[in-house]
C-alpha positions as CSV (number, residue, x, y, z in Angstrom):
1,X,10.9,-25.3,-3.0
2,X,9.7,-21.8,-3.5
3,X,8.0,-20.2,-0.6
4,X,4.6,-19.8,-0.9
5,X,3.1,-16.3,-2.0
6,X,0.2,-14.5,-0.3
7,X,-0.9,-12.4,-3.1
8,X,-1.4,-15.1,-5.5
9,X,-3.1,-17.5,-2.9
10,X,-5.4,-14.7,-2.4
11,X,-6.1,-14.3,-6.6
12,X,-6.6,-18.5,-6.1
13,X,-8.7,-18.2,-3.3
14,X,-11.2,-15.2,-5.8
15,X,-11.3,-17.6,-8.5
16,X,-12.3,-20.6,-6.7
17,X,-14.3,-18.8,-4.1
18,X,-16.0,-15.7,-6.1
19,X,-19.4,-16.2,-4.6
20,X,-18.1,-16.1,-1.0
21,X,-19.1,-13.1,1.2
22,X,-14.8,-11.4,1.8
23,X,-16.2,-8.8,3.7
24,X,-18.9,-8.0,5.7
25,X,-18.4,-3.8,6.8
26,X,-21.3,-1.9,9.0
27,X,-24.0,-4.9,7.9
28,X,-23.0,-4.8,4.1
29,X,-21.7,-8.1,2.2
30,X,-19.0,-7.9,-0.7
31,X,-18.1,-11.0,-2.0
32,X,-14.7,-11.5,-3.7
33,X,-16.0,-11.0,-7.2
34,X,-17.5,-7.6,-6.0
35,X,-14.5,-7.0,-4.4
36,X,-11.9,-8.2,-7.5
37,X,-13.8,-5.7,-9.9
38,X,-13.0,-2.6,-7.7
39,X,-9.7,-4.3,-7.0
40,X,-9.2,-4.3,-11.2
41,X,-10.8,-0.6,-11.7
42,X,-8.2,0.7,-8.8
43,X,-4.9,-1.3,-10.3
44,X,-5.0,0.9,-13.8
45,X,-4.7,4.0,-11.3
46,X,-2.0,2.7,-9.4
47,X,0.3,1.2,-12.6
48,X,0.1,4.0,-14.1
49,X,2.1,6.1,-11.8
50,X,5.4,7.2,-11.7
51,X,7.0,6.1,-8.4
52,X,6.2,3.0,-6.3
53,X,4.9,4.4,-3.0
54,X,0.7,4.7,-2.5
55,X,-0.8,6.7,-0.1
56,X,-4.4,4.9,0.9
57,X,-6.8,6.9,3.7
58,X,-7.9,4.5,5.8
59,X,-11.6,4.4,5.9
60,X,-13.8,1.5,7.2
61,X,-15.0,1.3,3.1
62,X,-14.5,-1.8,0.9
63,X,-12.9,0.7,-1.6
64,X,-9.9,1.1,1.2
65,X,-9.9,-2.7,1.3
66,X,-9.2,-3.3,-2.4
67,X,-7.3,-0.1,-2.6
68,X,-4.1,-2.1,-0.6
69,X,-5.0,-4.9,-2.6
70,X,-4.8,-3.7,-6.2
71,X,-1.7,-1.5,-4.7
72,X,-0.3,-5.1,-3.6
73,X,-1.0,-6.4,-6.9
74,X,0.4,-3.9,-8.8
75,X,3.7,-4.6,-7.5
76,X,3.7,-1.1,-5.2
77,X,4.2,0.4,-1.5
78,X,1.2,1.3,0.1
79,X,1.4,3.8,3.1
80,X,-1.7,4.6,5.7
81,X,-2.8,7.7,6.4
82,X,-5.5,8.0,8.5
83,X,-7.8,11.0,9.3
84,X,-7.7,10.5,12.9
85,X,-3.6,11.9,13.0
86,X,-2.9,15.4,13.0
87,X,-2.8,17.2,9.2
88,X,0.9,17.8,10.4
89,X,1.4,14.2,10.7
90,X,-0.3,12.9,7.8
91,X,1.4,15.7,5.6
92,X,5.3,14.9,6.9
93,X,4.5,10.7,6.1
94,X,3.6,12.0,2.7
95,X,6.9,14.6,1.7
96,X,9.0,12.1,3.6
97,X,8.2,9.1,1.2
98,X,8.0,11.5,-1.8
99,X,4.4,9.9,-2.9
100,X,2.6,10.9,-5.4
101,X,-0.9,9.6,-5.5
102,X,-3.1,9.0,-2.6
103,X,-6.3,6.9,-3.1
104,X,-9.5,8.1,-1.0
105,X,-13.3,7.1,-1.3
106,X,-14.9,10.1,0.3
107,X,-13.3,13.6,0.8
108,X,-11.7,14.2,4.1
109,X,-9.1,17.0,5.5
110,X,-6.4,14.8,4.8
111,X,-7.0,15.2,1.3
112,X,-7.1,19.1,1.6
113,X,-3.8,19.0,3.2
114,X,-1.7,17.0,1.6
115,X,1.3,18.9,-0.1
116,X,0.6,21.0,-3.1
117,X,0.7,18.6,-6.6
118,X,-0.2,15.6,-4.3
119,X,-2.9,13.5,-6.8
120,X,-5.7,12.4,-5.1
121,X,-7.7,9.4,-6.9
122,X,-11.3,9.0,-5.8
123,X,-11.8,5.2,-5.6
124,X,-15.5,5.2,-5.5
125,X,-16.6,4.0,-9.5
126,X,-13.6,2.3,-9.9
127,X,-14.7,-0.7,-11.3
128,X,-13.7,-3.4,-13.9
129,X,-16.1,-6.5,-13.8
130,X,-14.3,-8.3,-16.8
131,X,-14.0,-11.8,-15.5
132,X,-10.5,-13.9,-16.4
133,X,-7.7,-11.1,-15.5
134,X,-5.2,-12.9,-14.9
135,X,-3.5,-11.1,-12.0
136,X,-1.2,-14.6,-11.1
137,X,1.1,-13.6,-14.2
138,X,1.8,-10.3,-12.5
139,X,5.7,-10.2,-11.6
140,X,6.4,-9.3,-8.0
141,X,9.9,-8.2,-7.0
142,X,10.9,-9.9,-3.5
143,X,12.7,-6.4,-2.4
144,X,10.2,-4.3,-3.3
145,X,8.0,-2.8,-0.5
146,X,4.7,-4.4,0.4
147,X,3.9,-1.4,2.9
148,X,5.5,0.8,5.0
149,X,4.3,1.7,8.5
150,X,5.2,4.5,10.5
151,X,5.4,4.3,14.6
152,X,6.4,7.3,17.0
153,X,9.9,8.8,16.6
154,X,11.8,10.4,19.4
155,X,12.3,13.0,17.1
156,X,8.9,14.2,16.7
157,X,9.5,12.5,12.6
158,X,7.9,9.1,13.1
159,X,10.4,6.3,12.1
160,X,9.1,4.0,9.0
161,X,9.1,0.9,9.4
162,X,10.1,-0.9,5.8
163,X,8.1,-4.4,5.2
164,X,9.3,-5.8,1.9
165,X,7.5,-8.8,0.0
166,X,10.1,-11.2,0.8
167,X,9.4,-9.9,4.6
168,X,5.5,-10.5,4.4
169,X,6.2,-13.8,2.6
170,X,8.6,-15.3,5.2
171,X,5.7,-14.3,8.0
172,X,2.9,-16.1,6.1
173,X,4.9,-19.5,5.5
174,X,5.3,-20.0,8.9
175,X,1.7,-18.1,10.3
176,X,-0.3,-20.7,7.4
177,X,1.3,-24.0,8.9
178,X,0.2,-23.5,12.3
179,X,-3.1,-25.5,13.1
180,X,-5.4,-23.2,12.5
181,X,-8.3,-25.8,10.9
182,X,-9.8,-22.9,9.0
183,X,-11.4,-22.9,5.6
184,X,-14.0,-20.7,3.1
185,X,-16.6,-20.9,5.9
186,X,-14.9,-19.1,8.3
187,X,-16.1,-15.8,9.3
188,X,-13.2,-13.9,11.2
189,X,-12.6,-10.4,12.7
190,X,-10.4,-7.3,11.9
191,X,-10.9,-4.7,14.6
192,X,-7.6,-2.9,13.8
193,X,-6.9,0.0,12.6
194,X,-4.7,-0.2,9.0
195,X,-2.2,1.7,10.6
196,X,-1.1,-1.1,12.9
197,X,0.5,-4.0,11.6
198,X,-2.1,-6.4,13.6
199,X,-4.7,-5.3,10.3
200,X,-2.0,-7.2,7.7
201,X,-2.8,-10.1,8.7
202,X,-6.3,-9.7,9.8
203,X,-7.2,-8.9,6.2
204,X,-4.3,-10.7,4.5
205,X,-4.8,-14.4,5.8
206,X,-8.5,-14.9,5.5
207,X,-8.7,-13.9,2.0
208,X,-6.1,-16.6,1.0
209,X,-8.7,-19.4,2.7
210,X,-12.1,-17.7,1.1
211,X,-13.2,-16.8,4.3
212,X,-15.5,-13.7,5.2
213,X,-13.9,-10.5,7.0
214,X,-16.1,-8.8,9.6
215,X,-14.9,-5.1,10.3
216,X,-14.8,-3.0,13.0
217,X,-15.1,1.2,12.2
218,X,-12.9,3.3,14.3
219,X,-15.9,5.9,14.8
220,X,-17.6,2.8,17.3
221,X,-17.1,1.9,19.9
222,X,-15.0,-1.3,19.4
223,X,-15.5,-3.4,22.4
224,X,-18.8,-3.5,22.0
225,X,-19.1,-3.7,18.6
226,X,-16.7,-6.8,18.5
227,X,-18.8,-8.3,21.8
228,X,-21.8,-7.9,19.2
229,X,-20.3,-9.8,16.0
230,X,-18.7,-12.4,18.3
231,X,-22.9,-13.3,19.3
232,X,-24.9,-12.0,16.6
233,X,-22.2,-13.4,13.2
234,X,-21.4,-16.5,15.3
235,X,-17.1,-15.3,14.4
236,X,-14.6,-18.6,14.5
237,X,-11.3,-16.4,14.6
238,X,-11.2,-13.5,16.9
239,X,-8.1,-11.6,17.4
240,X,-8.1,-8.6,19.7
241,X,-5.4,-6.8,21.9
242,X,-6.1,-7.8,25.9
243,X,-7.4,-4.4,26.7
244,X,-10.2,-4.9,24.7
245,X,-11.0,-8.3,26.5
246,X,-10.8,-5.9,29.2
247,X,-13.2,-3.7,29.2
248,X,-15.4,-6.6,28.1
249,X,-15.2,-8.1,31.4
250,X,-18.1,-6.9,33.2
251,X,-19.9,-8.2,30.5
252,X,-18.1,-12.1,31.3
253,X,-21.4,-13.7,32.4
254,X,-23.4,-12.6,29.4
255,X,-21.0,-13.8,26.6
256,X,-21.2,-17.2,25.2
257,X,-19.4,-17.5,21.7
258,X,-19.7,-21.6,21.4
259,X,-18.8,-21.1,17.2
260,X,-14.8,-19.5,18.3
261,X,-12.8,-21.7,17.7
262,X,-9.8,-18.8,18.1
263,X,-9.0,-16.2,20.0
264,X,-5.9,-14.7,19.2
265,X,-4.3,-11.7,21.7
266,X,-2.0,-9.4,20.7
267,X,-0.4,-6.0,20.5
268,X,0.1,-5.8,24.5
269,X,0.9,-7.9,27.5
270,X,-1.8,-10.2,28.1
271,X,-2.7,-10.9,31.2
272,X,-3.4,-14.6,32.6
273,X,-6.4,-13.7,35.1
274,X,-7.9,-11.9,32.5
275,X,-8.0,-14.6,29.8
276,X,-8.7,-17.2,32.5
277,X,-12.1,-15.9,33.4
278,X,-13.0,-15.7,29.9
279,X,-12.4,-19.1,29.1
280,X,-16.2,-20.2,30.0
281,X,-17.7,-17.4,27.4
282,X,-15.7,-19.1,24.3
283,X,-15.8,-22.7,25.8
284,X,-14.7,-24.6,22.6
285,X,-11.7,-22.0,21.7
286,X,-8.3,-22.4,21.7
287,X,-6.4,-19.3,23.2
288,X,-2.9,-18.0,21.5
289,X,-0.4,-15.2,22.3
290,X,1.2,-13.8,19.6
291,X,4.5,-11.4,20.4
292,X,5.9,-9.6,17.1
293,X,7.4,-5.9,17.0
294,X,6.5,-4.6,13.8
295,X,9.9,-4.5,13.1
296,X,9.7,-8.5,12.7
297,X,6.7,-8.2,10.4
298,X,3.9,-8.4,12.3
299,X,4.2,-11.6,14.4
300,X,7.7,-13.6,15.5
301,X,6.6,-15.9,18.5
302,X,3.5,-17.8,19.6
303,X,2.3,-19.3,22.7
304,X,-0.3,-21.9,23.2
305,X,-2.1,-21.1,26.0
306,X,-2.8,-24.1,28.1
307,X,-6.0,-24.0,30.1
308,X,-3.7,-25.0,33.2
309,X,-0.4,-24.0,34.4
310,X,-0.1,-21.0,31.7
311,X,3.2,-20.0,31.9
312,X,3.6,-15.9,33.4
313,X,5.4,-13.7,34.7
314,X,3.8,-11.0,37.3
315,X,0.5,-12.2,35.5
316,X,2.0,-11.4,32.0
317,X,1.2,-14.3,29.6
318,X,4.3,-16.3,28.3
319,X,5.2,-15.9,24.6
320,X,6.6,-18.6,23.9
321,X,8.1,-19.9,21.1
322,X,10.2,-18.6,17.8
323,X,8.5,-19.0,14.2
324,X,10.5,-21.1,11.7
325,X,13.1,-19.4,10.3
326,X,13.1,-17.1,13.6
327,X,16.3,-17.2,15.6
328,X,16.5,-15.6,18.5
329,X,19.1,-14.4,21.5
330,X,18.5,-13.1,25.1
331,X,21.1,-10.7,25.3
332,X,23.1,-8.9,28.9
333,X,23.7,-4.5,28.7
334,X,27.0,-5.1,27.1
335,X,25.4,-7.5,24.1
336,X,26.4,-10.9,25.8
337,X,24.3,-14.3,25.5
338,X,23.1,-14.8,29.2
339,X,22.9,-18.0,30.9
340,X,19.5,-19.8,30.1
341,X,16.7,-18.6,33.1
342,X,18.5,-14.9,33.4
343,X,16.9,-11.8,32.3
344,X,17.6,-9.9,29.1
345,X,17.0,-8.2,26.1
346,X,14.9,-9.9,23.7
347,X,17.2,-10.4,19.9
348,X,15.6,-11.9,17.0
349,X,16.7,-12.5,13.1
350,X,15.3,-13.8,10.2
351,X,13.8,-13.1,6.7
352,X,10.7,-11.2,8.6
353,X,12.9,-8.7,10.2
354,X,13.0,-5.1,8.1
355,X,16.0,-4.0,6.4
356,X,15.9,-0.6,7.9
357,X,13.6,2.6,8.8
358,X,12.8,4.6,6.2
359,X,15.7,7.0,4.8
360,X,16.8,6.6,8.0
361,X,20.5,5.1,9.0
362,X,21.1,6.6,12.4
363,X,18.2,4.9,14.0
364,X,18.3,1.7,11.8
365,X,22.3,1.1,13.2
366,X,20.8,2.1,17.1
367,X,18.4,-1.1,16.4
368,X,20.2,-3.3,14.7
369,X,23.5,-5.8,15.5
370,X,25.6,-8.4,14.1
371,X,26.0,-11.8,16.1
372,X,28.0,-14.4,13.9
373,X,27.4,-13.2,10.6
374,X,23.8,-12.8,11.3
375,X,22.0,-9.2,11.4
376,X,19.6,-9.4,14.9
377,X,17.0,-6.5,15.5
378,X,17.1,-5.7,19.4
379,X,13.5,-5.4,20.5
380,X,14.1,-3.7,23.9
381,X,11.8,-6.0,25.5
382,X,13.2,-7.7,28.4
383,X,12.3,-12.1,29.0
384,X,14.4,-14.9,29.8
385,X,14.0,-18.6,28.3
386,X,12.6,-21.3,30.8
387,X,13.5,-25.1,31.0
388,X,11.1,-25.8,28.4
389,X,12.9,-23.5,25.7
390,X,9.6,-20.9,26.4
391,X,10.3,-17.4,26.0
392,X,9.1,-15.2,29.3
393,X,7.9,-12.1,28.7
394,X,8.9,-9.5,31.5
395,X,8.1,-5.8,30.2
396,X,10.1,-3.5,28.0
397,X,13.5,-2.1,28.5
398,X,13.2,1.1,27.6
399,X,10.9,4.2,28.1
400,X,8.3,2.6,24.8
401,X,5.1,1.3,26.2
402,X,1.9,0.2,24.5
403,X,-0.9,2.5,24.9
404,X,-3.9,0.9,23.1
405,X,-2.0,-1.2,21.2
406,X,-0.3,1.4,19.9
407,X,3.9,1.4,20.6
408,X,4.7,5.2,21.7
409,X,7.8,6.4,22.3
410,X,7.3,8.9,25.4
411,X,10.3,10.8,24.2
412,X,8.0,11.9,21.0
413,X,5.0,13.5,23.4
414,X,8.1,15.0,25.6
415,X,9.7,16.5,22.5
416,X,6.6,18.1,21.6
417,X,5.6,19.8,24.8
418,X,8.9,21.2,24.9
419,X,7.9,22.8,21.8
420,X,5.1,24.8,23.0
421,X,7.8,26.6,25.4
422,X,9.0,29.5,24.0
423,X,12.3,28.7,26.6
424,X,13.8,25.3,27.2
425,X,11.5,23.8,30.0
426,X,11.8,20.5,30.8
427,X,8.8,17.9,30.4
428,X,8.8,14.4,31.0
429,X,6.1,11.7,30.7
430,X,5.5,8.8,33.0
431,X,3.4,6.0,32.2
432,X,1.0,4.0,34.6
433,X,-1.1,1.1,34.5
434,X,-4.7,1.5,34.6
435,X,-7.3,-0.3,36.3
436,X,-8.6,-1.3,33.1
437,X,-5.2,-2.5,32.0
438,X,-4.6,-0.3,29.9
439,X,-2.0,2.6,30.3
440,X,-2.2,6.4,31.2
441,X,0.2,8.4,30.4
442,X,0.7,11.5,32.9
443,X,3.1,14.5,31.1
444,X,5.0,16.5,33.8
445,X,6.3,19.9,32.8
446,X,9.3,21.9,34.9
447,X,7.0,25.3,34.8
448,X,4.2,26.3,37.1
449,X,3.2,29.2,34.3
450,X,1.6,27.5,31.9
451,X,-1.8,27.2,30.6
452,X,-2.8,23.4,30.2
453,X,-5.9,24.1,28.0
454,X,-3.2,25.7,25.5
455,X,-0.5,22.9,25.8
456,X,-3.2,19.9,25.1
457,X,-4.6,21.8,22.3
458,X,-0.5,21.8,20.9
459,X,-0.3,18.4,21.5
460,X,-3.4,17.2,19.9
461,X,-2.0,19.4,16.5
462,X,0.7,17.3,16.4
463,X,0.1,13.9,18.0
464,X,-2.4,11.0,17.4
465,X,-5.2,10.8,19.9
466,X,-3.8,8.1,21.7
467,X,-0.3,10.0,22.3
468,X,-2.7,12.7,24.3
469,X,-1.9,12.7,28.0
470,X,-4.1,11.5,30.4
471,X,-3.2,14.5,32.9
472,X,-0.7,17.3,32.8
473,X,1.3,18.5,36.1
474,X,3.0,21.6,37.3
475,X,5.9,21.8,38.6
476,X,8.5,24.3,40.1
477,X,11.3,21.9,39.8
478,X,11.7,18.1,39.1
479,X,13.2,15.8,41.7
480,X,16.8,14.8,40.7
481,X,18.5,11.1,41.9
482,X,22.0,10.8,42.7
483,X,23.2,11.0,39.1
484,X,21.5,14.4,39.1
485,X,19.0,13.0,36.4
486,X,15.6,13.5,36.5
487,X,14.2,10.8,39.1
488,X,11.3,9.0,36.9
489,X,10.2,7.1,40.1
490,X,9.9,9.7,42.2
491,X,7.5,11.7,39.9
492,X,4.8,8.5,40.1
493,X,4.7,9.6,43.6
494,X,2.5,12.4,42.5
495,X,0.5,10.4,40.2
């Protein structure tokens, strides 16, 4: 049996459903026939380039919305770029995928400095209202690239992370069979931003049941404009990262959300206490943890959360178990199976895992093994397996942490404060959790002449806001351990 295809339950889900309200964005309903005829006025645009890679700036617009659609549909790669990043940034993501068009609705600075002979296509009266397209003959080759997402790179390039059709495809099969009991009058939220994987699916999957969208602009501030459409649009799905339940939490006694039936957390470490006291405000909901790297296509594992004896470790929620078609491995330093109940690094393999980082071999072979004939992406997040066949999450292996949901590779931030030196000068950045639960970052620099105000205005040329340090220190010299290494620990003791 073939597997089942997202983009042509989505045109089945238009054509049954056109009436429905798809998206409701800053108080304004679209339904999917107002959507479809942008979708059809955009799709010309995209065909009819050479090349199958898309630039799309995000904007919290139903024009961005059917812009990765009718990119979808036309059998191309979309890429984010987002206006938020550094003109640097956005302008490297565009040379290194060698687009050609990027589709906008209103003008912004990204537009002005993209690379010279970079098209830019103003979605705004792109429309085509002619009713019976019929977008299901459209071929779609399984190796072609839905969309391509870029995370922080050691480097100071960020690494692309390659999701192909077959990829997305093997995620939905699995993601539409669990119980979710949803339906065309679902209304369901998509607080993230399009340059985290989280937003696939938070757009993706509720347009293949004819359900409504309710969007959250990255120029609000979200918590409290997703504590609003959880009351005031009575949402049934809900999913958010934990911090965001976090810094709802003084808020605990006011919230009641009887209509959820879901809420979904993601994108971080989610912590027990935390969803515990919440479970009064959304009394009828059942709570999931989703684990996924984006590497894996969005999600990989899920975990029911009981409302007793929730599995944790050191408060952090369990994740639980593999998708179909997920395999994975808990694996010792030296790439050994260890016994069931020990601590390791988290393996997985599948048809969602990537083929490789963008034009990039070196780090694709650093991520990648072979166990058995079978290619396993290592995730560099530490768990063991319990009695039950539950996978325990116990924090990451390396120096990547989640900062907002965001995965940042503190070597990237390092890398680019030693470029403001005109001398080699050491810098190093340690994280630490917040009260909030979120995470700060601290950046220590090996120099007691230097002007912070300077360095931070560097970084923010260069790095997204949420890669910005917290607070930068001065030292006259870093304390080593006995390896002569810079001692990591020892530097939280100035924190």
């Amino acid at each position: 049996m073939d597997r089942k295809d997202i983009l042509k339950d989505i045109v089945r889900a238009y054509k049954k459903y056109p009436n429905n309200a798809a998206f409701v964005i800053d108080g304004t309903s679209y339904t999917y026939k107002e959507v479809f005829a942008r979708v059809q006025g955009i799709m010309p645009s995209v065909q009819g380039t050479q090349g199958d890679i898309i630039g799309i700036v995000a904007e919290d617009r139903i024009e961005t919305y059917a812009s990765i659609l009718a990119v979808l549909l036309s059998g191309k790669t979309y890429v984010i770029l987002h206006p938020s990043y550094p003109a640097s940034r956005n302008r490297t993501i565009a040379e290194i995928t060698g687009m050609n068009i990027v589709l906008h609705s209103t003008p912004s600075e990204i537009v002005e400095s993209l690379p010279d002979g970079m098209k830019c296509i103003s979605t705004l009266e792109l429309r085509d209202d002619t009713p019976g397209k019929n977008l299901l003959d459209i071929k779609h080759d399984e190796d072609t690239n839905a969309y391509i997402i870029f995370t922080s790179g050691s480097t100071g390039v960020p690494k692309g992370v390659q999701i192909t059709r077959k990829n997305l495809n093997a995620f939905y099969e699995t993601y539409r069979h669990l119980d979710w009991r949803l339906g065309p009058t679902d209304r369901m939220l998509q607080m993230f931003e399009l340059t985290f994987d989280v937003s696939v699916v938070s757009t993706l999957y509720p347009l293949t049941l004819g359900a409504c969208i309710y969007t959250v602009g990255s120029d609000k501030l979200k918590y409290m404009r997703v504590y609003e459409l959880m009351e005031d649009e009575e949402l049934t799905h809900v999913t958010i990262p934990p911090s965001v339940l976090q810094f709802l939490s003084p808020y605990f006694d006011e919230i009641h959300v009887p209509k959820l039936k879901f809420l979904v957390v993601t994108a971080e470490a989610a912590n027990a206490d935390l969803l515990e006291r919440f479970r009064p405000c959304a009394p009828n909901a059942e709570f999931v943890n989703f684990y996924g790297p984006t590497e894996a296509t969005i999600y990989c594992t899920v975990y029911l959360i009981p409302r007793e004896n929730c599995k944790h470790h050191n408060g952090m929620i369990a994740i639980g178990k593999p998708f179909e078609g997920i395999e994975t491995l808990i694996m010792d330093e030296k790439g050994h199976p260890v016994i069931p109940g020990e601590q390791g690094e988290l393996w997985v393999s599948g048809d969602q895992i990537m083929a490789g980082y963008w034009k990039d071999r070196e780090k694709t072979e650093q991520v990648f093994a072979r166990v058995d004939g079978e290619i396993y992406y290592k995730t560099g997040d530490l768990c063991h397996v319990d009695s039950d066949g539950d996978i325990i999450y116990r924090g990451r292996k390396d120096y990547q942490v989640k900062v907002q949901g965001f995965r940042v590779e503190l070597s990237e931030i390092e890398y680019r404060a030693k470029k403001f030196f005109p001398n080699e000068t050491n810098a190093v950045v340690v994280p630490k959790k917040a009260e909030d639960g979120g995470c700060q970052l601290h950046l220590f620099i090996g120099s007691t002449a230097c002007d912070r105000n300077e360095l931070l205005q560097h970084l923010k040329q260069h790095l997204p806001t949420y890669m910005i340090p917290t607070e930068i220190h001065l030292l006259e010299e870093f304390p080593l351990n006995t390896s002569g290494k810079i001692d990591r620990k020892a530097l939280m003791t100035f924190i």
